[in-house]
C-alpha positions as CSV (number, residue, x, y, z in Angstrom):
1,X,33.5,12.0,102.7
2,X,35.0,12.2,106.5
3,X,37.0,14.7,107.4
4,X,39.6,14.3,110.3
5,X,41.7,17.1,112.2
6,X,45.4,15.5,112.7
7,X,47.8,16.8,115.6
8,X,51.1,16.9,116.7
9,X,51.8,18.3,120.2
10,X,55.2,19.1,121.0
11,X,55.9,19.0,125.0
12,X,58.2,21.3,126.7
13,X,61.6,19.9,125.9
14,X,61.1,18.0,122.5
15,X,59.4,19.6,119.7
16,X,58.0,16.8,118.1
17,X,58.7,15.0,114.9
18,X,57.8,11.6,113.2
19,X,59.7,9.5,110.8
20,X,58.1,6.3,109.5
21,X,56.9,4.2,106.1
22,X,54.6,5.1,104.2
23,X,53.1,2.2,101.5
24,X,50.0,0.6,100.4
25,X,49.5,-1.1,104.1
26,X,50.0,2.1,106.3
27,X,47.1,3.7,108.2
28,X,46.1,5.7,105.8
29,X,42.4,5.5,104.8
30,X,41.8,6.5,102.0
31,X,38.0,7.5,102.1
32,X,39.1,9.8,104.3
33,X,40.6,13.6,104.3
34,X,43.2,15.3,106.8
35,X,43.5,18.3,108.0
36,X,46.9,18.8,109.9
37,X,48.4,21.2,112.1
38,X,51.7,20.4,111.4
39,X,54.2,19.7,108.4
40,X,54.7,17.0,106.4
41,X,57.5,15.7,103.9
42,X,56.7,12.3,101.9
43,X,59.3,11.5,99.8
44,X,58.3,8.4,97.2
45,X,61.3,5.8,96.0
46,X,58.8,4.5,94.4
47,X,55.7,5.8,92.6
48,X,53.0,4.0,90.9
49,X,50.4,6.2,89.8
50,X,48.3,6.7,93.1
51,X,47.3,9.9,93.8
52,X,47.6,12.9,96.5
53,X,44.6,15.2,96.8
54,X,45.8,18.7,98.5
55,X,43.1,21.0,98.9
56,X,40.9,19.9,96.0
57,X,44.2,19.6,93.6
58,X,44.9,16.1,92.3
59,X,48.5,15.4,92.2
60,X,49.9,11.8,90.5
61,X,52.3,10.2,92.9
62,X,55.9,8.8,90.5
63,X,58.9,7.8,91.7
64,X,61.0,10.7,93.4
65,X,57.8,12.5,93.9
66,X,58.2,14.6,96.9
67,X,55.0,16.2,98.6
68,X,55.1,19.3,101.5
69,X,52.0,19.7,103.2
70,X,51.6,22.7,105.3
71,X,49.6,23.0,107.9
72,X,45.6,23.9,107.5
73,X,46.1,21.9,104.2
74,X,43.3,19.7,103.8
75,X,45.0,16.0,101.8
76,X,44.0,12.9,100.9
77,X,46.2,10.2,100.1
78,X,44.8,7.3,97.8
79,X,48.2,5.1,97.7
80,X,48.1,2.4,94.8
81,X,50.1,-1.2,95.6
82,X,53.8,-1.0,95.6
83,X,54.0,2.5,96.0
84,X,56.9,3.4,98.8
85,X,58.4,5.9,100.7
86,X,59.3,7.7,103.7
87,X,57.5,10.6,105.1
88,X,58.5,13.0,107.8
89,X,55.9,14.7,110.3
90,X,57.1,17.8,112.1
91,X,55.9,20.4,114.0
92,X,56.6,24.1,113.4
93,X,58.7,24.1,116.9
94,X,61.3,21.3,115.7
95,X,61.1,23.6,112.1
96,X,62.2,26.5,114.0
97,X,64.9,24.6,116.3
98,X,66.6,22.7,112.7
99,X,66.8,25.5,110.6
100,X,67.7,29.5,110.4
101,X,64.9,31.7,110.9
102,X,65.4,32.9,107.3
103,X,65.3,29.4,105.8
104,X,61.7,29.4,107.1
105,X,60.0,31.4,104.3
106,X,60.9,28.8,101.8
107,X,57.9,26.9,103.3
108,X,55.2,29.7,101.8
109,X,55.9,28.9,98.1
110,X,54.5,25.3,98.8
111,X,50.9,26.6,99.0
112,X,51.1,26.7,95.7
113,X,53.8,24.1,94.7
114,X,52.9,21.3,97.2
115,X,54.7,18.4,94.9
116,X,58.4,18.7,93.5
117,X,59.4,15.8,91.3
118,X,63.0,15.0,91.8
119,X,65.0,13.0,88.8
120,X,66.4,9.8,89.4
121,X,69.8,11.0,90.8
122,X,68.3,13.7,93.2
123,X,65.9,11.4,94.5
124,X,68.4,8.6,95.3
125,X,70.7,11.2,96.7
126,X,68.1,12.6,99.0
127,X,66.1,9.3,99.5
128,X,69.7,8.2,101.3
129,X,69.2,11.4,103.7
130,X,65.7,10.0,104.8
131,X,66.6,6.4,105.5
132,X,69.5,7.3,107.6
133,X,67.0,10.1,109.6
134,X,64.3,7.0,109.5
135,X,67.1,4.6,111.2
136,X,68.4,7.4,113.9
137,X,64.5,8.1,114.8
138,X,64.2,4.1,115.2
139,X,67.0,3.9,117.4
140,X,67.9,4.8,121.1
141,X,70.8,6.8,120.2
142,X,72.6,9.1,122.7
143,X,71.3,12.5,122.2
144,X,68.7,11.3,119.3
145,X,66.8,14.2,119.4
146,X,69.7,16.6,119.2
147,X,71.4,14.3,116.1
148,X,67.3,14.3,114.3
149,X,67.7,18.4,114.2
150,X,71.1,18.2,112.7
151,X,69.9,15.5,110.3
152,X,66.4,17.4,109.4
153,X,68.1,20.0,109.1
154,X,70.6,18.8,106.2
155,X,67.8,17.2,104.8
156,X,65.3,20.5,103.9
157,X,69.1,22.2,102.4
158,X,69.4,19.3,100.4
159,X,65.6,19.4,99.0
160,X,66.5,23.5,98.7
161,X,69.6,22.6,95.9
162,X,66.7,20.3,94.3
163,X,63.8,22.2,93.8
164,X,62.9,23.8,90.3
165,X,63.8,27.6,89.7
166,X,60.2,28.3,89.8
167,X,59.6,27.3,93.4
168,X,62.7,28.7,94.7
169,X,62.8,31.4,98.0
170,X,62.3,34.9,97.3
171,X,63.2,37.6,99.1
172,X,62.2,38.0,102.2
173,X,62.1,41.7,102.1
174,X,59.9,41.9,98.4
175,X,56.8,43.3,98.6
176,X,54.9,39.9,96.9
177,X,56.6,38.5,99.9
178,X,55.2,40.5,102.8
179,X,51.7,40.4,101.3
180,X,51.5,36.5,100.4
181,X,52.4,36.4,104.5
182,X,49.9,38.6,106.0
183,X,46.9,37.9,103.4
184,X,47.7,34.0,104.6
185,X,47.2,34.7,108.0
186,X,44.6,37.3,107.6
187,X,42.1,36.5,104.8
188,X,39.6,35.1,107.1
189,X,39.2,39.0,108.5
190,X,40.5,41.0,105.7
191,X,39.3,40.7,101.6
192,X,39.9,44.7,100.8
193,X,43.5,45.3,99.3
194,X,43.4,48.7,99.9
195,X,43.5,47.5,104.1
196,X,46.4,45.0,102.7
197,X,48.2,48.0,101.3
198,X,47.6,50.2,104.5
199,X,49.0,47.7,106.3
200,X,52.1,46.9,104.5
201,X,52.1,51.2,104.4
202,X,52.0,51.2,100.7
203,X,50.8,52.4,97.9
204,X,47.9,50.4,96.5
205,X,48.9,50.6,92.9
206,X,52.5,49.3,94.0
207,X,51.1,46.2,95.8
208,X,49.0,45.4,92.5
209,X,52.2,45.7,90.3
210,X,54.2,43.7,92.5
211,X,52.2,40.9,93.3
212,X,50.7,40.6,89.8
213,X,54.8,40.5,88.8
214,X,55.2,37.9,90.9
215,X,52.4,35.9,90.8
216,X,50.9,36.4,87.8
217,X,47.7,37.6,89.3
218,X,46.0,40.4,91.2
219,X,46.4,41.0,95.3
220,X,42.1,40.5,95.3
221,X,42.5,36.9,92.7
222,X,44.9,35.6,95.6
223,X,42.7,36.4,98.7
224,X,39.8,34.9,96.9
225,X,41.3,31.7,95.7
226,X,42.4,31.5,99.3
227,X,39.0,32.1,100.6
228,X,37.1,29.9,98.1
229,X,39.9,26.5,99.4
230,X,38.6,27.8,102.8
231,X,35.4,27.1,102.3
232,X,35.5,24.1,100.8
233,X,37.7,22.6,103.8
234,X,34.8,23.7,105.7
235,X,32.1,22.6,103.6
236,X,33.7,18.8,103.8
237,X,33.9,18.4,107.6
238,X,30.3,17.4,107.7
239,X,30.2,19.4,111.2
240,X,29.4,23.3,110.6
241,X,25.9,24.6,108.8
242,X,26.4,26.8,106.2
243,X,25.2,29.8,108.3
244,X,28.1,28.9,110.9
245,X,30.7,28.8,107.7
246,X,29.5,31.9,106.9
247,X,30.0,33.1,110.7
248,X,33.2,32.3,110.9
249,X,34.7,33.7,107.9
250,X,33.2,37.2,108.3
251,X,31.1,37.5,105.8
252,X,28.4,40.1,106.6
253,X,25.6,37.6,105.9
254,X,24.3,34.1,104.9
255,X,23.3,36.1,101.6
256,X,26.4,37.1,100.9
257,X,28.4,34.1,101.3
258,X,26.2,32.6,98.7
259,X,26.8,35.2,96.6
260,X,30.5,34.7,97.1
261,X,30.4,31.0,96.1
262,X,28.1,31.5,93.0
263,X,30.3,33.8,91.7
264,X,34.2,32.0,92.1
265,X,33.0,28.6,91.7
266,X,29.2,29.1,89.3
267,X,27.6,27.0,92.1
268,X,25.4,27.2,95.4
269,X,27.3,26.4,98.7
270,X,25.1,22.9,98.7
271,X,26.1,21.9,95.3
272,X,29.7,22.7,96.2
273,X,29.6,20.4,98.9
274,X,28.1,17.5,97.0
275,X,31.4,18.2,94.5
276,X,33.5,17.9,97.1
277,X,32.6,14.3,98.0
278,X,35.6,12.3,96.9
């Protein structure tokens, strides 16, 4: 399976964003992964049992299926025929310029709730929101750019009154909060909680009981599901040995990143590549 790096680039005065169609004709190809440094938001009028791979997680695409993909995600999309929707590519510049600052944590509980099905009223009700951005991004209206932030911006409130209690915003200030932040920026370096807990200058046995609260599982479960979808996002661009994997993600030796894969996923790193060959 190929692997692709996708980018957005946002120039000096307009962080970037994309609005466009997605249906059984776009460009995507479907033998094909992405890996994108940017957000996306695909909202489906109408669903038709395809499928949305998102880091190694099979997701069935229905109508008023809507799917966030962060960036560093690795996704596959495998569209069935008349399957449509609109989907909205952004970069974290344009995210920053739509929204307050405080809205932007919302974005962390899609690592691990990356599709929200909608009902049939919500989705009509926000499907309107995306046409009308999908028509303003078409056209050469005065001060388009300014009018797509307003617009964006209404749009993510509107998914926020949507989504299930379960994926809802914590606070920004909770301890499960802070951690889930800094482990996702730092697990490459870091696996020890206790470094997690100097860090965040607390007690270890605090962190444990917070995050296992929230969570439902332990600081050390988290960085090492985190570190086992790394991996494999490596493993499938077909470009680094296993001894350069192993490099970049700090592990002290080739012998122990073995060890590491044989024990969270009961297979070598070369048999875990051939599984990930969609």
């Amino acid at each position: 399976m190929n692997n692709k790096k996708c980018a957005l680039e946002s120039n000096r005065n307009e962080p970037k964003i994309i609005v466009k169609k997605t249906n059984y004709d776009s460009a995507y190809d479907p033998r094909v992964t992405s890996r994108n440094n940017y957000f996306e938001i695909l909202l489906y009028k109408i669903g038709n049992c395809g499928r949305h791979i998102i880091d190694f997680k099979e997701y069935e695409i229905t109508n008023g299926s809507v799917f966030i993909i962060t960036p560093g995600r690795v996704h596959l999309l495998k569209q069935n025929p008349e399957e449509n929707g609109i989907i909205i590519q952004f970069t974290k510049e344009f995210l920053e310029l739509s929204i307050l600052p405080s809205q932007l944590d919302w974005f962390l509980k899609f690592y691990a709730n990356p599709k929200v099905s909608l009902d049939s009223f919500q989705s009509e009700k926000l499907y309107f929101y995306f046409e009308k951005i999908k028509e303003l991004y078409d056209s050469s209206s005065i001060l388009k750019f300014q009018k797509l932030q307003k617009l964006f911006g209404l749009i993510l409130f509107k998914l926020l009154e949507f989504i299930p209690d379960q994926v809802r915003l914590y606070k920004k200030e909770s301890v499960s909060y802070e951690f889930m932040s800094l482990v996702i920026e730092k697990f490459r370096e870091i696996r020890l909680v206790k470094k997690y807990a100097a860090l965040l200058n607390i007690p270890i046995n605090k962190l444990e009981k917070e995050v296992k609260m929230h969570y439902g599982k332990s600081p050390l479960k988290i960085i090492n599901e985190l570190l086992v979808i790394e991996i494999k996002r490596l493993l499938i661009s077909n470009k680094l040995s296993h001894k350069e994997i192993s490099f970049a993600l700090n592990f002290d030796s080739q012998s122990s990143y073995t060890r590491f894969i044989k024990t969270h996923t009961g297979k070598t790193p070369t048999e875990l590549k051939k599984t990930l060959m969609f």
